[in-house]
C-alpha positions in Angstrom: -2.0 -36.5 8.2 -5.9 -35.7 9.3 -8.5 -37.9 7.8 -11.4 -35.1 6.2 -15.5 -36.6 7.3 -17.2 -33.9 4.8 -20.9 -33.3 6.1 -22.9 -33.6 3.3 -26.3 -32.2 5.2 -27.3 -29.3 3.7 -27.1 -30.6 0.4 -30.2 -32.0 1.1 -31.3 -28.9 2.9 -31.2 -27.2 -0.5 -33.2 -30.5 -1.8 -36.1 -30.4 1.4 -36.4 -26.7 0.5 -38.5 -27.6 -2.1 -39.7 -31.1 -1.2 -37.9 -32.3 -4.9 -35.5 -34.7 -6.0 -32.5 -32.6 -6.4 -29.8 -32.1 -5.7 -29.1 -35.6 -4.4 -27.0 -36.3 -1.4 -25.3 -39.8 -2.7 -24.2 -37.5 -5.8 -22.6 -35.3 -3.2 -20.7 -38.1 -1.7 -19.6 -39.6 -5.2 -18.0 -36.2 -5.5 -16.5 -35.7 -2.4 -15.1 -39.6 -2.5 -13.3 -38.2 -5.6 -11.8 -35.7 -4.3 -10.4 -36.0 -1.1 -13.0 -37.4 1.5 -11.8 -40.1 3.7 -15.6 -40.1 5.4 -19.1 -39.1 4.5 -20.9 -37.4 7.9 -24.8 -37.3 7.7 -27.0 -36.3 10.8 -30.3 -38.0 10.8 -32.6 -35.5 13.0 -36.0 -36.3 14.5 -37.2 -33.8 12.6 -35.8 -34.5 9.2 -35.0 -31.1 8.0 -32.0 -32.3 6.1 -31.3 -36.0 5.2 -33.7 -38.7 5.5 -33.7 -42.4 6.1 -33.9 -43.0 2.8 -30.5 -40.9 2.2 -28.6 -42.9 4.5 -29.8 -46.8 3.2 -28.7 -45.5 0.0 -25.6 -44.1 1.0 -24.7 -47.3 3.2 -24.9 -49.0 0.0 -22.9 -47.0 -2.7 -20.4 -45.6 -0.2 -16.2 -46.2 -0.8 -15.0 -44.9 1.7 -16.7 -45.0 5.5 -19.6 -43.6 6.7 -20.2 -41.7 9.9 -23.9 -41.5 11.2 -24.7 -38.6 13.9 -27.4 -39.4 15.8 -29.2 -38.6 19.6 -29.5 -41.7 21.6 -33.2 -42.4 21.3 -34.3 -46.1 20.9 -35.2 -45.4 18.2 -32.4 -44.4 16.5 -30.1 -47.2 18.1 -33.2 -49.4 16.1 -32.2 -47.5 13.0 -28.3 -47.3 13.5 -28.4 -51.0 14.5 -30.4 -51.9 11.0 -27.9 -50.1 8.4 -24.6 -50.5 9.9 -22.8 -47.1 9.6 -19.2 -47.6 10.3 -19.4 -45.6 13.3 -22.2 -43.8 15.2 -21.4 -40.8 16.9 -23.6 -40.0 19.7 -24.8 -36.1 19.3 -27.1 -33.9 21.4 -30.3 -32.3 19.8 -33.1 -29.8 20.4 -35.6 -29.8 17.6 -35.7 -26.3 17.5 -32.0 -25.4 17.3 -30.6 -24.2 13.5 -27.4 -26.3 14.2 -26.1 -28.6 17.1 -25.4 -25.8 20.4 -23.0 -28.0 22.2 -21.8 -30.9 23.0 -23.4 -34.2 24.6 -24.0 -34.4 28.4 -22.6 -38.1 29.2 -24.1 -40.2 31.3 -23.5 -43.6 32.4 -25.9 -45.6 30.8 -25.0 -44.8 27.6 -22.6 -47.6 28.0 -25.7 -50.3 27.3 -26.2 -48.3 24.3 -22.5 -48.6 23.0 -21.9 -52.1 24.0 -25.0 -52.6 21.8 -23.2 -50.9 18.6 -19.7 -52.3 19.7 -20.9 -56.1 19.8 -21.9 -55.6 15.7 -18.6 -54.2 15.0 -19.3 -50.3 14.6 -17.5 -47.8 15.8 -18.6 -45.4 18.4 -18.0 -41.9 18.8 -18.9 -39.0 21.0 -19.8 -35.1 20.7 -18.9 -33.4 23.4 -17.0 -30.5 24.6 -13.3 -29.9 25.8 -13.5 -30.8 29.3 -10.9 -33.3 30.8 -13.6 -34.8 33.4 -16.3 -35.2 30.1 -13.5 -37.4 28.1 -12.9 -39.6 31.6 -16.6 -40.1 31.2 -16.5 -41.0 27.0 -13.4 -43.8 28.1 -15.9 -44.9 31.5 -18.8 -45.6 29.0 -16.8 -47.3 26.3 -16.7 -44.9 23.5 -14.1 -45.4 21.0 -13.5 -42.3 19.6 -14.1 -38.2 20.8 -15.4 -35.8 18.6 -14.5 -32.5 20.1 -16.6 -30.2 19.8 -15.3 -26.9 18.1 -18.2 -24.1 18.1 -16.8 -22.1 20.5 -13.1 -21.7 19.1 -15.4 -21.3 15.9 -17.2 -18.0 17.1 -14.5 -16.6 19.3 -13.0 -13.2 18.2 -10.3 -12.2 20.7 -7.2 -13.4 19.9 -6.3 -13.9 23.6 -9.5 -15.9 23.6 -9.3 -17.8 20.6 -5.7 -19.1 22.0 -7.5 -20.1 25.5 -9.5 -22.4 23.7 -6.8 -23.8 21.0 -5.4 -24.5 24.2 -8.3 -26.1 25.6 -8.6 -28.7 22.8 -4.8 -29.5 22.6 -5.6 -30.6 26.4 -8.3 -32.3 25.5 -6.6 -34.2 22.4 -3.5 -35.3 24.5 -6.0 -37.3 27.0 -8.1 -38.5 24.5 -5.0 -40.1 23.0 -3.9 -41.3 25.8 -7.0 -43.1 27.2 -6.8 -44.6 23.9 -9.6 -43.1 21.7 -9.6 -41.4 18.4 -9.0 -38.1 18.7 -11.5 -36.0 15.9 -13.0 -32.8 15.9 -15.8 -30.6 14.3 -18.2 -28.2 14.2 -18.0 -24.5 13.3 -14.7 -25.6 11.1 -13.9 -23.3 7.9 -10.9 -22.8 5.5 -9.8 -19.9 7.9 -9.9 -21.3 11.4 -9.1 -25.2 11.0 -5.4 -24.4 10.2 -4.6 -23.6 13.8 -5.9 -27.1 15.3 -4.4 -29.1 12.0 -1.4 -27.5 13.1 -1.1 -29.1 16.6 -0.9 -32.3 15.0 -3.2 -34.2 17.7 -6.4 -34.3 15.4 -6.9 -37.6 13.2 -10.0 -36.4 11.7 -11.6 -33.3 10.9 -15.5 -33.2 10.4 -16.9 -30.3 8.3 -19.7 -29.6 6.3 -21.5 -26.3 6.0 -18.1 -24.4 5.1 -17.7 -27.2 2.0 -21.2 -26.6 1.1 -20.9 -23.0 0.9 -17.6 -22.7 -0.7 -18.8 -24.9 -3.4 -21.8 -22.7 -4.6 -19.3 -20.7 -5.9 -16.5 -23.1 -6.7 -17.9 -26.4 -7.1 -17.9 -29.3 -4.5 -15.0 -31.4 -6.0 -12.8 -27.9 -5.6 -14.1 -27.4 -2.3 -13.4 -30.5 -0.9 -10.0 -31.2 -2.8 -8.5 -27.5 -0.9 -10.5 -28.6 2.9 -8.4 -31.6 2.2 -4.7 -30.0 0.8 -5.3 -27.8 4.1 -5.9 -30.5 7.0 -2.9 -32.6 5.3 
């Protein structure tokens, strides 16, 4: 059974698009809790388009379950991470002018400073980056504790033949992720339509998705959306 992280991001989107009060992301996570989230996912961007500091101090303190920070590695952010404690951090790339994260995260060595930093006050470190066997030696080399595979491309792909190339591409990458040790999660791009096929190699422990949620539940409501993301990853 898959844990679900649900991305509560562009609720506050909605709420920055007119520099207000509503609707509030920690009512978003109360929700989600409720129905199904075993994680709440929050990307706190240099440019805070979306959620804010302020979003994730509050959300540190009413969460249940766990919370899941992304972040780029910018001393800064390490300052920030360090100071609230998310459960775990996961390390993420980011271009202020990109709509939505590209890709995944080029590794490089001394990252491990950075994670040893996070590891030594107990929170958990994970790591965005794409399907490649050599870029997972590199996440165990530097000490991450989880993998976040990055799922855009399955996400966009349209030939079948294709779409199969890459499934197989991530079951790779799962099996040596769970063998070097790490958690084995993945994200990005996710929907109700395409995440079957990856819950159904049964390698994935967790699943993050948030703009499919968000925009299923304009229609629905977010406890329904959550509650069938999370009947269809279990």
């Amino acid at each position: 059974m898959a844990d679900l992280g649900v991305n509560i991001d562009h609720v506050a989107t909605l709420r920055q698009a007119r520099m207000g009060n509503e609707p509030e992301p920690n009512f978003a996570t109360t929700i989600a809790e409720q129905n199904g989230a075993d994680q709440i996912t929050v990307h706190l961007r240099e440019d805070r388009r979306h959620i804010q500091e302020k979003d994730v101090r509050i959300l540190r303190d009413i969460i249940c379950t766990r919370l899941n920070l992304e972040m780029a590695v910018t001393e800064k952010m390490v300052k920030f991470a360090r100071n609230v404690k998310p459960d775990t951090v996961t390390f993420v790339p980011e271009k202020r002018q990109e709509l939505t994260t590209e890709g995944g995260l080029i590794l490089q060595e001394n990252f491990a400073e950075t994670i040893e930093l996070f590891k030594e006050i107990d929170i958990e470190v994970s790591v965005f980056i794409e399907p490649r066997l050599s870029t997972i030696e590199m996440a165990k080399k530097i000490g991450a504790d989880a993998v976040e595979i990055h799922t855009g491309k399955y996400a966009n792909l349209k030939d079948r033949r294709a779409i199969q190339e890459e499934i197989n591409k991530i079951e790779e990458a799962a099996i040596l992720i769970k063998r070097l040790g790490m958690r084995v999660v993945a994200g990005h791009g996710l929907n109700y339509y395409n995440v079957k096929k990856l819950v159904n190699l049964n390698k994935i422990e967790e699943f993050n998705i948030g703009h499919s949620i968000i925009s299923r539940a304009v229609f629905v409501g977010l406890a329904d959306a959550v509650k069938t993301m999370k009947d269809l990853i279990t």
